[in-house]
C-alpha positions in Angstrom: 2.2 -43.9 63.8 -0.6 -44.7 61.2 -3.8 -43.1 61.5 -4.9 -44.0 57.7 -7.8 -46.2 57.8 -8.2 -50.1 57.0 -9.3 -51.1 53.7 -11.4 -54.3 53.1 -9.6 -57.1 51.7 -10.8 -60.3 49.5 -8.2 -62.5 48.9 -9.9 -64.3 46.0 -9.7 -61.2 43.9 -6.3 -62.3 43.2 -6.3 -60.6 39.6 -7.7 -56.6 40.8 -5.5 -54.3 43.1 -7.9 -55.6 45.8 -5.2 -55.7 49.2 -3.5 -52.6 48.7 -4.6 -50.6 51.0 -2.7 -47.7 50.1 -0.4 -46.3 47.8 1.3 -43.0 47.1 4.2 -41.9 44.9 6.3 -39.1 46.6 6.3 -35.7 44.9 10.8 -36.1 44.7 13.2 -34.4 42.4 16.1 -36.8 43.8 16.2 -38.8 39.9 15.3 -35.6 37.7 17.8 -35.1 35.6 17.3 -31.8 33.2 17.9 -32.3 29.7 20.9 -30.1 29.4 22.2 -31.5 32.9 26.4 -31.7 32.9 28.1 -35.3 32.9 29.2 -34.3 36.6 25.3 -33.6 37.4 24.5 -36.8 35.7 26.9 -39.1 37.3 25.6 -37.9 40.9 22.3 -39.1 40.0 23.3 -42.3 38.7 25.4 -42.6 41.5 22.2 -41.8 43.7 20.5 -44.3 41.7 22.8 -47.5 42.6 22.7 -46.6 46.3 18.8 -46.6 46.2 18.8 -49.6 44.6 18.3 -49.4 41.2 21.6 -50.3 39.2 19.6 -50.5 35.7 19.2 -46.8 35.7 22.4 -46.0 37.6 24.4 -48.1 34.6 22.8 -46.0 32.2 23.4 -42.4 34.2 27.2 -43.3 34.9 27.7 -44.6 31.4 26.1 -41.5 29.4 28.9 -39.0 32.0 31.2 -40.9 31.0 30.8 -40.9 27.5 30.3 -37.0 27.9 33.8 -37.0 29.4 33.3 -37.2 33.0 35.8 -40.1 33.6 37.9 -40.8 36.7 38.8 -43.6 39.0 35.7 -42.7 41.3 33.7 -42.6 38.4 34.7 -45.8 37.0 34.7 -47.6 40.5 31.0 -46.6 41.0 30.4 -47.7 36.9 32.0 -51.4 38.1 29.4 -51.8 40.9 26.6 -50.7 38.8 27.7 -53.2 35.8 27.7 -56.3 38.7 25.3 -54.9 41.2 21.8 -57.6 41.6 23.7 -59.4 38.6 25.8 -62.7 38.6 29.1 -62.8 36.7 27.0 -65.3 34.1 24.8 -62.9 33.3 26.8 -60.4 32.2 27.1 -61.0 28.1 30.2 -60.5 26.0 29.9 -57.1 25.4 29.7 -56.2 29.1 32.9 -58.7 29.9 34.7 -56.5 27.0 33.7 -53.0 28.4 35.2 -54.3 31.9 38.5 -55.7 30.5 39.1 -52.2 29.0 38.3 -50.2 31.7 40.4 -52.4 34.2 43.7 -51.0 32.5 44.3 -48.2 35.4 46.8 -46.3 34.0 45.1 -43.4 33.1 43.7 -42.8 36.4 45.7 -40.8 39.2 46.8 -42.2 42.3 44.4 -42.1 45.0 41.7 -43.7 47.5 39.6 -44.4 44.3 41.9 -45.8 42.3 42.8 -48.3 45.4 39.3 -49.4 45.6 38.8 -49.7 42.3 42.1 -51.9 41.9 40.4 -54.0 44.6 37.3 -54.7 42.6 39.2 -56.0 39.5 41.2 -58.2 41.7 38.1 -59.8 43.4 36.8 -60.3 39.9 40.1 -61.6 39.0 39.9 -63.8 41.9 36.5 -66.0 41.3 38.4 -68.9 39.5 41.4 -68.7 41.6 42.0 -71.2 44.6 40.9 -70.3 48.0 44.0 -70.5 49.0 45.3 -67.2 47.2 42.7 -64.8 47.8 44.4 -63.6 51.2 46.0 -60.8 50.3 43.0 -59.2 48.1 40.9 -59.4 51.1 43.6 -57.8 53.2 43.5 -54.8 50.9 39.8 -54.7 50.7 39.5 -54.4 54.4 41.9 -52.0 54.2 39.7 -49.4 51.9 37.5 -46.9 54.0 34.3 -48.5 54.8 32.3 -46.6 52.7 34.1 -48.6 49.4 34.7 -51.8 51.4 30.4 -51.9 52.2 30.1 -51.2 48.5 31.6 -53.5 47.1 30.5 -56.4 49.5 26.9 -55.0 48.7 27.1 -54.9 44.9 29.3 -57.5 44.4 27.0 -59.9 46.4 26.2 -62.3 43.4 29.4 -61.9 41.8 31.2 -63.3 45.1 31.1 -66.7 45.8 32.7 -69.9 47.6 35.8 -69.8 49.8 36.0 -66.2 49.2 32.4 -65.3 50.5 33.0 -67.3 53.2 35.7 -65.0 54.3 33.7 -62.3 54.0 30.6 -63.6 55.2 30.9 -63.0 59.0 31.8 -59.2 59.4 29.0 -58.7 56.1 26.2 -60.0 58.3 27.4 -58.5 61.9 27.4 -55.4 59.6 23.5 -56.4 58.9 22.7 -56.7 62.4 24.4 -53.4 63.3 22.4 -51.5 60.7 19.1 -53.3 60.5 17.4 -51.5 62.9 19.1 -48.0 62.9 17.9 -44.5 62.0 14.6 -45.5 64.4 13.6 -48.0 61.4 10.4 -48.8 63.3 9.2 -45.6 64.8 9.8 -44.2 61.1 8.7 -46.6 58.4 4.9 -45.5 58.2 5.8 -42.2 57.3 7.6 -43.8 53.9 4.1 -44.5 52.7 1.5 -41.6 54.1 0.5 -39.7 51.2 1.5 -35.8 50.9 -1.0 -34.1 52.5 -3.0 -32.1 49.8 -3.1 -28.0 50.7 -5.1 -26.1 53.2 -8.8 -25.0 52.2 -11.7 -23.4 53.9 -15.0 -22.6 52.0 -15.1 -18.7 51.0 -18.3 -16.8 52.4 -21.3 -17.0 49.7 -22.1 -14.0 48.4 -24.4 -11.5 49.5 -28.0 -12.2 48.5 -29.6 -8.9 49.5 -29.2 -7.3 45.7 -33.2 -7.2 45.7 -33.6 -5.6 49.1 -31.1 -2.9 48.5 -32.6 -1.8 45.5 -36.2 -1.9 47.0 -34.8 -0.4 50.4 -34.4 3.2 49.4 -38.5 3.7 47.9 -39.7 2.0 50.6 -38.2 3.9 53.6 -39.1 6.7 51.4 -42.8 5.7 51.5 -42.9 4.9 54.9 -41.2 8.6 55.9 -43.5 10.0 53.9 -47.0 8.1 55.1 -45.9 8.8 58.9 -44.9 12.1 58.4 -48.2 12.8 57.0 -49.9 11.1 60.0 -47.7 13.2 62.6 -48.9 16.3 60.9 -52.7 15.1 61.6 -51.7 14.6 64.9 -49.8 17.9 65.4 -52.6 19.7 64.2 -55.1 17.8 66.5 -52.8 18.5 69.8 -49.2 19.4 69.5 -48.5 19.0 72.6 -49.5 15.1 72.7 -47.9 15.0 69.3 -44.5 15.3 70.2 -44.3 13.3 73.2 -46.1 10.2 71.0 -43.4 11.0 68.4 -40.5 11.1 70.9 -41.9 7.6 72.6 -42.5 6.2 68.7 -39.0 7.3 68.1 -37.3 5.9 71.1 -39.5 2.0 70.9 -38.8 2.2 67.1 -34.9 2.8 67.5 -34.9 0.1 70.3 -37.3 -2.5 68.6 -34.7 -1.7 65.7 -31.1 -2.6 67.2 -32.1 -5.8 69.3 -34.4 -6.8 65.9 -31.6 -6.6 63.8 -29.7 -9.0 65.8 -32.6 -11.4 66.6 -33.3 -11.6 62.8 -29.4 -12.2 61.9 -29.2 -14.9 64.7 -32.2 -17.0 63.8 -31.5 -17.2 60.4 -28.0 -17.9 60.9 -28.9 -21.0 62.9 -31.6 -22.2 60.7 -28.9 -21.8 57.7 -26.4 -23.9 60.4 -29.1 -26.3 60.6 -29.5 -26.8 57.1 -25.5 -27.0 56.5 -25.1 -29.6 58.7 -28.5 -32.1 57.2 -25.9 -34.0 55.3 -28.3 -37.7 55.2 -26.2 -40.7 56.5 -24.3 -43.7 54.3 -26.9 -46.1 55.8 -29.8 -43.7 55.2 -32.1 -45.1 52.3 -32.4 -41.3 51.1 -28.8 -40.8 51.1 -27.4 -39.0 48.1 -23.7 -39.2 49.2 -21.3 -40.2 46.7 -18.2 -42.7 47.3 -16.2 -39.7 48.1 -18.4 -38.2 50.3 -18.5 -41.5 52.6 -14.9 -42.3 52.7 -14.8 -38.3 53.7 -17.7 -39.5 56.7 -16.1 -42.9 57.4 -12.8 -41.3 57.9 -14.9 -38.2 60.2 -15.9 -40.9 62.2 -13.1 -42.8 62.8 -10.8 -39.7 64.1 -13.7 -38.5 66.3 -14.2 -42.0 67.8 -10.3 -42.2 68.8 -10.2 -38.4 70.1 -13.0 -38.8 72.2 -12.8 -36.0 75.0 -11.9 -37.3 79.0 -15.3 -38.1 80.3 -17.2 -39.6 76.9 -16.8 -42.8 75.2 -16.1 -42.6 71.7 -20.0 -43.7 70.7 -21.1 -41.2 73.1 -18.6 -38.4 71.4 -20.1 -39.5 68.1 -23.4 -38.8 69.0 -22.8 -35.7 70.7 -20.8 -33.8 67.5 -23.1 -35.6 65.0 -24.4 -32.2 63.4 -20.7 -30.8 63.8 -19.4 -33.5 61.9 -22.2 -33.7 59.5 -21.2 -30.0 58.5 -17.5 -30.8 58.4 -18.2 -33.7 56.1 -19.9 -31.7 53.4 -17.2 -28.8 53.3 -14.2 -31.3 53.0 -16.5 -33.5 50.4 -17.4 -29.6 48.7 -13.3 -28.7 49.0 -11.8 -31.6 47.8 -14.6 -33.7 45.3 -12.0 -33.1 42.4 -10.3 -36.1 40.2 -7.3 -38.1 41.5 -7.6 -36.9 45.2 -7.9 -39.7 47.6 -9.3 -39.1 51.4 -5.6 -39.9 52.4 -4.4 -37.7 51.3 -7.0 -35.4 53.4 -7.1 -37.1 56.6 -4.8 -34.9 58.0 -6.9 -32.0 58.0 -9.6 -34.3 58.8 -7.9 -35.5 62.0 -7.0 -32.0 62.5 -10.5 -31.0 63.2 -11.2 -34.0 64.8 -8.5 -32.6 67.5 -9.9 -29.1 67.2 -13.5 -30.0 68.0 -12.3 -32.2 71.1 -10.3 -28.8 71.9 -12.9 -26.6 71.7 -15.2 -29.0 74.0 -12.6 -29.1 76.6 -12.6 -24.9 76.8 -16.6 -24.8 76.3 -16.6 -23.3 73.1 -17.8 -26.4 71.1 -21.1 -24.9 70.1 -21.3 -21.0 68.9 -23.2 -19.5 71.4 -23.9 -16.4 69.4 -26.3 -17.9 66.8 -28.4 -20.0 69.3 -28.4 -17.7 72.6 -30.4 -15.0 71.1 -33.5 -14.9 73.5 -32.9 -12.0 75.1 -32.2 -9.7 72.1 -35.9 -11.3 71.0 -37.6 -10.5 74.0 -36.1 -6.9 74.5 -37.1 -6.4 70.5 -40.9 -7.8 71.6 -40.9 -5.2 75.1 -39.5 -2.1 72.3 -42.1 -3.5 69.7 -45.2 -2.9 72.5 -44.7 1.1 73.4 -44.7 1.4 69.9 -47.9 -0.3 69.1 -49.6 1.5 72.0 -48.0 5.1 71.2 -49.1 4.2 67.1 -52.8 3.8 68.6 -52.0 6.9 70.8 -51.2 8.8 68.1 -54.4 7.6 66.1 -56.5 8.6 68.9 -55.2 12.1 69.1 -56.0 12.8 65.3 -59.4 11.7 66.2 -60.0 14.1 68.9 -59.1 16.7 66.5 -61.8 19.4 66.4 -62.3 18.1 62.9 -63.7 14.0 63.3 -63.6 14.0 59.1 -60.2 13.6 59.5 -59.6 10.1 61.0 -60.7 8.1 57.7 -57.4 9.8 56.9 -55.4 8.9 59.4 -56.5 5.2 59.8 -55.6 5.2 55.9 -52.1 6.4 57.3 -51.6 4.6 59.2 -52.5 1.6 57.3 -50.0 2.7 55.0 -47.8 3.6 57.4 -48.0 0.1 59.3 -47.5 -1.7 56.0 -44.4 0.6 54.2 -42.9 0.1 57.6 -43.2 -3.8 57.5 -41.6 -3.8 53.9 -38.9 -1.4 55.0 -38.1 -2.8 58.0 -37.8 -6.2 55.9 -35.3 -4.8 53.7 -33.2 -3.0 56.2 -33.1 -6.5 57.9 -32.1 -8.4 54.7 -29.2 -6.2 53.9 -27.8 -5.2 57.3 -27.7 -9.0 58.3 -25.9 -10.0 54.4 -23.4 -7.2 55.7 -23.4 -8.5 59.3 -22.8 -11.8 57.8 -20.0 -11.1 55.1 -17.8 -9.4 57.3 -18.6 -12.4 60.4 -17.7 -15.2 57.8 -14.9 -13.4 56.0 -13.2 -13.1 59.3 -14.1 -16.3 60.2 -13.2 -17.6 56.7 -9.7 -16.5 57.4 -8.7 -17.3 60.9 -9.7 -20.8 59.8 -7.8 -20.9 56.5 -4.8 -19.6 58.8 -5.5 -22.8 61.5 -5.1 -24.7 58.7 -2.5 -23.8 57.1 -0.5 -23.8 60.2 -1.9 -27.5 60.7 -0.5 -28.4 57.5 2.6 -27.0 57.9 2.9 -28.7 61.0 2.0 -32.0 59.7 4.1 -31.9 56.7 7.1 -30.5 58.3 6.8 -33.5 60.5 6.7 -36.0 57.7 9.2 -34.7 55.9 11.9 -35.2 59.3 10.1 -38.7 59.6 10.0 -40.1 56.2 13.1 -42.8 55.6 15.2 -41.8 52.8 15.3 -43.8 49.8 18.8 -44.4 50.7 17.7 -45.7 54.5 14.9 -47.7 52.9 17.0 -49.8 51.1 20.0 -49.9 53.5 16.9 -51.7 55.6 16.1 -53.7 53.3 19.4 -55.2 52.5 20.1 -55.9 55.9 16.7 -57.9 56.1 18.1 -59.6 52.7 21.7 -60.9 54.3 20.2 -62.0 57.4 17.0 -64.1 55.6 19.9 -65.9 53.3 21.9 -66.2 56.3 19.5 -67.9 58.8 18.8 -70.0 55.5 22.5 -71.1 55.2 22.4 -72.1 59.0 19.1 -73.6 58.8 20.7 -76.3 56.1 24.6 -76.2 57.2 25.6 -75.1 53.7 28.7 -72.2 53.6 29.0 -70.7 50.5 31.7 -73.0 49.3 28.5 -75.5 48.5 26.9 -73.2 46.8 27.1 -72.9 43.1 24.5 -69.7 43.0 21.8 -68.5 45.0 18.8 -65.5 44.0 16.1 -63.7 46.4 13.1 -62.7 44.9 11.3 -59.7 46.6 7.5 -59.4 45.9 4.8 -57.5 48.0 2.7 -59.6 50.6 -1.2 -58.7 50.6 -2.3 -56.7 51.9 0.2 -54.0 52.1 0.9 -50.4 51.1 3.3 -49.4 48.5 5.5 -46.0 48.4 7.5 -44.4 46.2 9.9 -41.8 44.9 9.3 -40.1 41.5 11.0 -42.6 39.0 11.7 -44.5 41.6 10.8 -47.9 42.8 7.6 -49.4 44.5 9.1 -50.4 48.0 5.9 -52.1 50.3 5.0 -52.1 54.3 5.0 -55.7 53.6 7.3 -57.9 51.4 7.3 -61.6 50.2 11.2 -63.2 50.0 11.6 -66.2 48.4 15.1 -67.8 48.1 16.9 -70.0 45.9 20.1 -72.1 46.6 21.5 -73.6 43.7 23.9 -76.4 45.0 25.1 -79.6 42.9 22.4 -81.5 44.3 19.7 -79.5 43.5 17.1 -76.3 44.4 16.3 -75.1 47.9 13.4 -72.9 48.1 13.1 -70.6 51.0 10.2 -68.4 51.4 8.9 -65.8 54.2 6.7 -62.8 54.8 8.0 -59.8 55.9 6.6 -57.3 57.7 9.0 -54.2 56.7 8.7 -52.0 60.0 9.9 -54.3 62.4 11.2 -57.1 59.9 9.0 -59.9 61.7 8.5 -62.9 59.9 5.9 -65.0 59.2 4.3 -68.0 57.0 7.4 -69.4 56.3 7.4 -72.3 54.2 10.7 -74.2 52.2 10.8 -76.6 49.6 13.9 -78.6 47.9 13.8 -80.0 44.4 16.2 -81.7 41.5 16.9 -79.8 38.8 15.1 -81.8 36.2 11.8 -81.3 38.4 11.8 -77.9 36.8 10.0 -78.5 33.8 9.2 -75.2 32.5 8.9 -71.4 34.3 6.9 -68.1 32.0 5.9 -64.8 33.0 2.9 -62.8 32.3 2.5 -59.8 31.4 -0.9 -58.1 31.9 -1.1 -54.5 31.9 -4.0 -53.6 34.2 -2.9 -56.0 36.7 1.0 -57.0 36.4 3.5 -59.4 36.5 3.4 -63.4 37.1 6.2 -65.4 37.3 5.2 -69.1 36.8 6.9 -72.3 37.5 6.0 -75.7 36.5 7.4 -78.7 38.2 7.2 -82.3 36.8 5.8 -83.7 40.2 2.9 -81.0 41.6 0.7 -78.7 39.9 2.1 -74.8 39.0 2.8 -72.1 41.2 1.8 -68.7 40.1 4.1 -66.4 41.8 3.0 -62.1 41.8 6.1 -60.2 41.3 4.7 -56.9 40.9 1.1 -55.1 40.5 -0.2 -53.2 38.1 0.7 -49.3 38.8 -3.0 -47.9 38.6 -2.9 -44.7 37.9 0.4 -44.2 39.7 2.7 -42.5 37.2 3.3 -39.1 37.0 3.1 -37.5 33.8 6.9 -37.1 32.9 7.2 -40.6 33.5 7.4 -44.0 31.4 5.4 -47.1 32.1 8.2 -49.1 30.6 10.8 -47.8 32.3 9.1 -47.8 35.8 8.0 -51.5 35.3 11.8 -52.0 34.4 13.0 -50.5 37.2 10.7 -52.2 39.8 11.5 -55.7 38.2 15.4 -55.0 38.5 14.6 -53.7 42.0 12.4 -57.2 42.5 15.3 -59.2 42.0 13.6 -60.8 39.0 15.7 -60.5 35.7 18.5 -62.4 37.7 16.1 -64.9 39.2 14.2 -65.8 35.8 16.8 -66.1 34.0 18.6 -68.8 37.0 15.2 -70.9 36.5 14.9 -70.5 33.1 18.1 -71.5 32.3 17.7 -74.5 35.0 14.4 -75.5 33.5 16.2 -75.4 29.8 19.4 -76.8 30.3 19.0 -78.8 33.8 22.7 -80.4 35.1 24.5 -79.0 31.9 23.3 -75.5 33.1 24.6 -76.0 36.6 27.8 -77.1 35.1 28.1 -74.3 32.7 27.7 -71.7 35.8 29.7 -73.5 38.1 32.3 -71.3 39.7 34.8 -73.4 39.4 34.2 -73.4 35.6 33.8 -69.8 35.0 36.1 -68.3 32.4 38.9 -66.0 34.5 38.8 -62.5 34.5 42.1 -60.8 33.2 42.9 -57.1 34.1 44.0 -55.1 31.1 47.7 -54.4 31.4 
């Protein structure tokens, strides 16, 4: 399940982030590590750290608790697998050799499990210049640890291992591939590695009220008007009482009436007409459109969830069509709401498609359109039949002053009621204005509310969901490895070589455009779609392997191999470019150069408590591409006497401390 939307992509653009279509780093405290942390506390994390993939940082976790005192077999047997984990035996330096050869003397470590497996480590280090022949009874006790240790050290001591006594390994490390490759639902969870966190809940608050002028002005004008009509009942009381009072009581009653149904057919038309206006948002292709980039990813995205939750009964252009003014005012709220730096429409969308389900909701009970603000004829006509008694019984009222036995008195009264007429306009005006301000703040408020509480049980929803969907970064790289063994496997068959033939191999992992990337907090990138490229080093020279991957369902594509002497490899560089990233280079003597993309530029993706150096560290280490440049730089240098040099068979032996 991915509803995000496609991106455009332009392959030429090689040098520009132009084919990711998404990234997203994952707001995780699985690395933090407080400064005052305890060696145990630290050693977890480190531990954590080589699990997910990133021995560099798990070297440096395990080897600061131990040098805090935090030092036992366990300890020591997870500090050997991050020393030789993504690393060759060559490449360790003197130092490193040193370090191991003192901390193989086991004395000091209680009987145990740990100690066991971290026996078994030394010995299969102790074994790489031994003959085939005598590695038996290592192996027997290394199938013999729990499988947690035995998977361990087959996964972290994958470049350290080689001939004969890979080959004995070889078979029950790739049937455990196959088992594991696909488990955990791999490919009805993978998507949800790399959907954004959803940003909060938000609803626009009401507007104030904007009736401050009318409530000040109301209380002199209903005072003027109570005072002009009262003066104009008197004339007519004097003239006939009798006639008086009923006009007054018929005034009274149309007045009261034309009152209540005006109130709401003056809240109801202005509600629509400010509805109306809300939703006149001008369209992307519009020549007067003033929408920003924001605004039409917000509208593109609109449209796209509206068009694929189309009610039964319309087609999706039809839908579109129908809820254009609904969607119109749903894209300028969410463009109003969320128009801040930093905030991408992914990370919206799910409150987009929320809505998107809620208006198709709302169609299918018949409650789409709010009747109350358009369906206000009848409170307008019953104001119009109050408004007539009330014009007649005014004139009524006129013509009884004027029958008075005094006729000097109706220039009076038509002055009244002139005044009268016109104070009564002016207070009904302001009555209207502040009543509907009041209507209207305690309508939206509620409304404001029970939509801010839709939401934020949408997003609670959603999120919840995620989180039990999301891999781990421990199940993303479980998958990965699997995918890893089983490439170099099909590889080996492909040119029936065993390990034995093999003097070294390397697999370099680098995203495949377009793709999205995903990560942890000072974790590494990991991509929907990866590029493997692998190299076999055997005595007569380089196999190159390549494929695409696509990491949800692990199908392959674009495959292409290549073979080549050692002294074809003239020269290999990298590059280093800090607004777009990493090149790895290689020159052969016999065709032009091939510019290889290890790893993009992070654009804008690092939180503020993190390093750029140490994050590009960690993703190269994570790439596979310290080991593999310095194979092929050491090939392109040296040629044969390299391969010589690292030959297994040649390899100084490793001695256990006594």
């Amino acid at each position: 399940m991915n509803d995000g939307s496609s991106v455009t992509h332009n392959s030429a653009a090689y040098d520009s982030t132009v084919g990711i279509q998404a990234e997203t780093v994952h707001n995780s405290n699985v690395y933090f590590v407080n400064p005052d942390a305890s060696p145990q506390e630290k050693y977890k994390v480190g531990v954590r750290f080589l699990e997910d993939g990133v021995p560099s940082r798990a070297r440096d976790m395990i080897s600061d608790a131990i040098a805090h005192g935090h030092d036992n077999a366990e300890v020591r047997f997870y500090w050997v697998l991050a020393m030789l984990s993504a690393r060759a035996y060559h490449d360790l330096n003197t130092e490193e050799l040193q370090r191991l050869h003192h901390a193989s003397g086991l004395r000091t470590y209680a009987e145990g499990e740990w100690k066991d497996a971290l026996r078994v480590a030394f010995e299969l280090l102790a074994m790489l210049s031994t003959a085939d022949g005598e590695t038996g009874r290592v192996l027997e006790r290394l199938r013999a640890l729990s499988p947690r240790q035995r998977d361990a050290i087959l996964r972290h001591f994958d470049l350290v291992l080689t001939g004969g006594l890979k080959d004995s390994l070889w078979v029950e490390n790739r049937e455990g591939a196959e088992t594991a490759r696909f488990g955990n639902g791999r490919v009805q969870r993978v998507w949800a590695y790399f959907e954004p966190d959803p940003i909060g809940p938000r609803a626009l608050l009401p507007r104030p009220s904007t009736a401050a002028a009318a409530q000040a002005a109301l209380p002199v004008r209903v005072g003027l008007f109570v005072v002009v009509t009262a003066f104009l009942w008197i004339l007519a009381l004097v003239a006939d009482p009798a006639a008086a009072v009923i006009e007054l009581l018929v005034a009274l009653g149309a007045g009261l009436t034309a009152a209540h149904f005006g109130r709401r057919w003056w809240y109801q038309e202005h509600q629509l007409k400010a509805e109306n206006h809300e939703s006149h948002v001008p369209h992307t292709g519009d020549p007067a459109s003033t929408g920003d980039g924001f605004t039409n990813r917000v509208r593109h995205s609109f449209d796209h969830y509206f068009s694929t939750r189309a009610p039964h009964g319309f087609a999706p252009h039809e839908w579109l069509g129908h809820t254009v003014h609904i969607r119109n005012r749903l894209v300028a709220e969410i463009a109003l709401l969320y128009r801040e730096s930093r905030v991408s429409v992914d990370r919206v969308n799910w409150l987009i498609r929320y809505l998107a389900e809620d208006a198709r909701d709302r169609h299918n009970k018949g409650t789409l359109f709010d009747q109350r603000h358009q369906n206000y004829a009848l409170a307008k006509a019953l104001c119009v039949v109050a408004l007539i008694p009330l014009g007649i019984t005014t004139l009524a009222l006129l013509g009884t002053v004027a029958s008075g036995a005094s006729g000097s008195q109706l220039p009076l009264a038509i002055l009244a009621l002139g005044g009268a007429v016109w104070s009564g306009r002016a207070a009904a005006s302001s009555w209207l204005a502040v009543r509907s301000e009041e209507h209207r703040l305690v309508e939206k408020t509620q409304e404001y509310e029970e939509r801010l509480t839709a939401r934020q049980i949408a997003y609670q929803n959603w999120k919840s969901f995620l989180d039990a969907t999301r891999p781990s970064e421990l199940e993303m790289e479980t998958w990965l490895t699997c995918d890893k063994t089983l490439f170099v496997d099909e590889a080996l068959r492909h040119y029936q070589l065993t390990w034995r033939d093999l003097i070294t191999h390397t697999i370099l992992m680098t995203p495949a455009r377009p793709y999205k990337r995903g990560r942890v907090k000072g974790g590494p990138w990991r991509y929907s779609r990866y590029s493997f490229r692998l190299f076999l080093v055997t005595q007569e020279g380089v196999r190159e392997i390549s494929t695409e991957f696509d990491f949800a369902d692990a199908k392959r594509g674009n495959e292409q191999r290549s073979n080549y002497r050692f002294d074809a490899l003239s020269s290999v560089q990298v590059t280093e470019r800090a607004h777009i990233g990493y090149d790895l280079e290689l020159v052969l003597t016999n065709g032009p150069a091939r510019n290889i993309r290890v790893k993009d530029a992070d654009t804008h993706q690092l939180a503020p408590d993190e390093n750029s150096q140490e994050i590009a560290e960690i993703n190269l280490n994570s790439a596979g591409f310290i080991h593999t440049f310095r194979l092929l730089e050491g090939i392109a240098a040296d040629g044969k006497v390299w391969i010589e040099r690292n030959n297994p068979n040649n390899l100084p032996s490793f001695r256990a401390a006594d």
